[in-house]
C-alpha positions in Angstrom: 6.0 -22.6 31.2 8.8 -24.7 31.2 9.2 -27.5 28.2 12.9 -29.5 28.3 13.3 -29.7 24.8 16.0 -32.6 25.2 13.2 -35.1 26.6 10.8 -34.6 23.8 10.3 -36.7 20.5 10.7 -35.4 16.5 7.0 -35.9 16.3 6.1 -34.2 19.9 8.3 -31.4 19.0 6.8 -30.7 15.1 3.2 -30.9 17.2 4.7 -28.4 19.6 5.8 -26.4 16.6 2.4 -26.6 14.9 0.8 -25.9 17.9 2.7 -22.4 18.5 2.1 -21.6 15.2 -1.7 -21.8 15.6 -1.5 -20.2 18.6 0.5 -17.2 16.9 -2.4 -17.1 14.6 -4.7 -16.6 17.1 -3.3 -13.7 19.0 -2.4 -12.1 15.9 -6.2 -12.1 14.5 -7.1 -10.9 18.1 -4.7 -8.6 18.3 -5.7 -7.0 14.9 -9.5 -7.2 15.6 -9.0 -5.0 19.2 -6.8 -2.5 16.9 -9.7 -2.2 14.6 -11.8 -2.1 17.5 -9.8 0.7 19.0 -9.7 2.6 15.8 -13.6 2.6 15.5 -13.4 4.0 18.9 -11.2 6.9 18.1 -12.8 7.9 14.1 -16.1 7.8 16.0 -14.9 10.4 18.6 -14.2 13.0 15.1 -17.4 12.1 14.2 -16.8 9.6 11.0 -16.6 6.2 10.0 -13.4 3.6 9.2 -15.4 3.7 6.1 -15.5 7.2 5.7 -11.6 7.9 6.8 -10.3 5.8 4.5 -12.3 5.8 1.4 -11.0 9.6 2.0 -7.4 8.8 1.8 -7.7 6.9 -1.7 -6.7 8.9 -4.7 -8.5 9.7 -7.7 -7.3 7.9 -10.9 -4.6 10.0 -13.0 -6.0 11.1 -15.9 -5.9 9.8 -19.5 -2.5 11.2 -20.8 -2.0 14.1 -22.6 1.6 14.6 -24.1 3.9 11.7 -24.8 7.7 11.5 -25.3 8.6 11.7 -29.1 11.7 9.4 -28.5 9.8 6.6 -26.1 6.2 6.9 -26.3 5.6 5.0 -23.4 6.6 7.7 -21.6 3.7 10.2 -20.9 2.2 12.7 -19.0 -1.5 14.0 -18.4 -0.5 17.4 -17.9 -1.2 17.8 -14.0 1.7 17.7 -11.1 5.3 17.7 -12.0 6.7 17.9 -15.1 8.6 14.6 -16.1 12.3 15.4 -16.8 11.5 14.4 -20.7 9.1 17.3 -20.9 11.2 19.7 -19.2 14.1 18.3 -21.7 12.2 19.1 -24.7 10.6 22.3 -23.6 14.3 23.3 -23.1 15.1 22.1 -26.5 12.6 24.6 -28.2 9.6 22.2 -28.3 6.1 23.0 -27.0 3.7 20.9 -25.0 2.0 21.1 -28.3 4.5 18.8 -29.8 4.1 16.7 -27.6 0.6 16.5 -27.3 -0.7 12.4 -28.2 
């Protein structure tokens, strides 16, 4: 496809411009709709759903909190996974998670 540029008008080459754009569009929502396509193909093969693989990557929700900084109490903690460096802190400063249980 060969457009000369030079020869064509402000308002033939915003069209042209708009044009491509759309066009962009297009491929792009085809091109996503054969990947999801593909990717029904190959869950399907294992036996599940899109549905079902993804729904199983979502995590559970945290927790309500259990222990909160004494010093910023927007700082908390529901007790499970890592300890936040201000509980380590005050567990090394002779506290206990009772202490800093909300």
């Amino acid at each position: 496809m060969d457009i000369n540029l030079e020869k064509l008008s402000r308002e033939e080459l915003v069209q042209l411009i708009a044009d491509a754009q759309k066009a962009l569009k297009t491929v792009e929502t085809r091109k996503r709709a054969e990947a999801k396509r593909a990717a029904e193909l190959a869950v399907k093969e294992f036996g599940f759903s899109l549905d079902e693989v993804y729904s199983a990557n979502v995590k559970g929700s945290k927790g309500a909190p259990k222990y909160a900084n004494p010093a910023d109490p927007t700082q908390t903690w529901t007790g499970r996974g890592r300890k936040p460096n201000w509980v380590i802190e005050a567990l090394d400063g002779g506290k206990s998670l009772d202490d800093l249980a909300i």
